[in-house]
N, C-alpha and C positions, 0 to 999 in steps of 0.2 A: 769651848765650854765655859769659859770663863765669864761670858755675859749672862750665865745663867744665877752668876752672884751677884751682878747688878738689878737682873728681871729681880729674885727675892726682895734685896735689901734698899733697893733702891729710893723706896718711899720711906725708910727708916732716918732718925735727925745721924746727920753727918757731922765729925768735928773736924775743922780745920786745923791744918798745919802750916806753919811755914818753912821757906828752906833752912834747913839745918837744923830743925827740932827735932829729936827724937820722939819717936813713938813708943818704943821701948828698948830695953837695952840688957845684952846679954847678962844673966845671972839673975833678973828680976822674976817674980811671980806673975805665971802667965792667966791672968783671969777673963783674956779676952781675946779674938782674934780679929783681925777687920780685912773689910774689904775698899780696894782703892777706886771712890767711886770718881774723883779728878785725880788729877797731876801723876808724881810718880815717887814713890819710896826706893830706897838706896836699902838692901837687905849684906852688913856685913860680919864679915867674925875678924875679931880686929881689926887690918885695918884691909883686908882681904873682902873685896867685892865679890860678891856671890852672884847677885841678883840686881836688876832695877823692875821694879813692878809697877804697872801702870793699871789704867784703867781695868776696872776687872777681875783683875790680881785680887789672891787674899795674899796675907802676910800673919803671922804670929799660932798659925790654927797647931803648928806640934806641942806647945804648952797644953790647948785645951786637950790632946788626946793620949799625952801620957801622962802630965800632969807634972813635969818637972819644971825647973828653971830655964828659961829664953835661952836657947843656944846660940841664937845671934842677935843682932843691933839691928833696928829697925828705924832709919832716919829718912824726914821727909828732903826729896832732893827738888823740887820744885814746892809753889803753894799745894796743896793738898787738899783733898775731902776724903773723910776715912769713917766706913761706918762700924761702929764697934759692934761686935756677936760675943757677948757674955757666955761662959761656959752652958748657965740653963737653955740657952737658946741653941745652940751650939748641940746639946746631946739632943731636942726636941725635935732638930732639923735632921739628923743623923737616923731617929725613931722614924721618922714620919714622910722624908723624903729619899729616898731610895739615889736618886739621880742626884741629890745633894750630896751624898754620904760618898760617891761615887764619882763627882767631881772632885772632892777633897782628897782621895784617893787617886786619883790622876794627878794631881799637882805635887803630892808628893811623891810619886815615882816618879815625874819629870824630875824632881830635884833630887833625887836620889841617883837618877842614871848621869846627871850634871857633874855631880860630885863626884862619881866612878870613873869617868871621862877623866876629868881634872886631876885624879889621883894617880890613874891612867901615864896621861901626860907628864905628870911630876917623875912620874917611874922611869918614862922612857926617858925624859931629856937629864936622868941622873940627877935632876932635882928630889 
């Protein structure tokens, strides 16, 4: 499902990153989420790797849907191309594309079942 974020945004201006820039970083205002249309972002909560998202991948889209502060760091871990989705685009695509709405909804129960796993494991190894 994930190339279905490249088919949308694909034609939209991409910003580049370099390795080691942030995209954004926990505790910030989330006013946009993006999609990784090169390279690959480092998604972490201190210094705790969560995630590497590459091609396809979105990243930052739980700011636009609850509307709180970046709960993790969003760093680019190779060059980058990242397309920004502003919140009005973001709720326009959620109205209007069904299978949009539904993809972002898939990614976040991957990373929710990721994270029950990992907590999982923290449990059993008495960590």
């Amino acid at each position: 499902m994930p190339n279905l974020f490249l088919n949308l945004f694909l034609d939209k201006e991409a910003t580049s990153f370099a390795p080691g820039q942030f995209v954004f970083k926990a505790g910030d205002q989330g006013e946009a989420m993006y999609i990784v249309v090169e390279g690959e972002v480092e998604i972490l909560d201190g210094s705790v790797l969560l995630e590497t998202s590459g091609q396809g991948s979105i990243v930052g889209e739980l700011a636009l849907i609850d509307d709180e502060p970046r709960s993790a760091t969003a760093i680019a871990k190779t060059d980058c191309r990242l397309v920004a989705v502003d919140r009005r685009r973001f709720q326009y695509m959620v109205q209007e594309t069904p299978l949009f709405a539904l993809s972002v909804m898939k990614v976040l129960a991957d990373r929710l079942r990721k994270k029950n796993m990992r907590i999982r494991s923290g449990i059993e190894s008495g960590g």
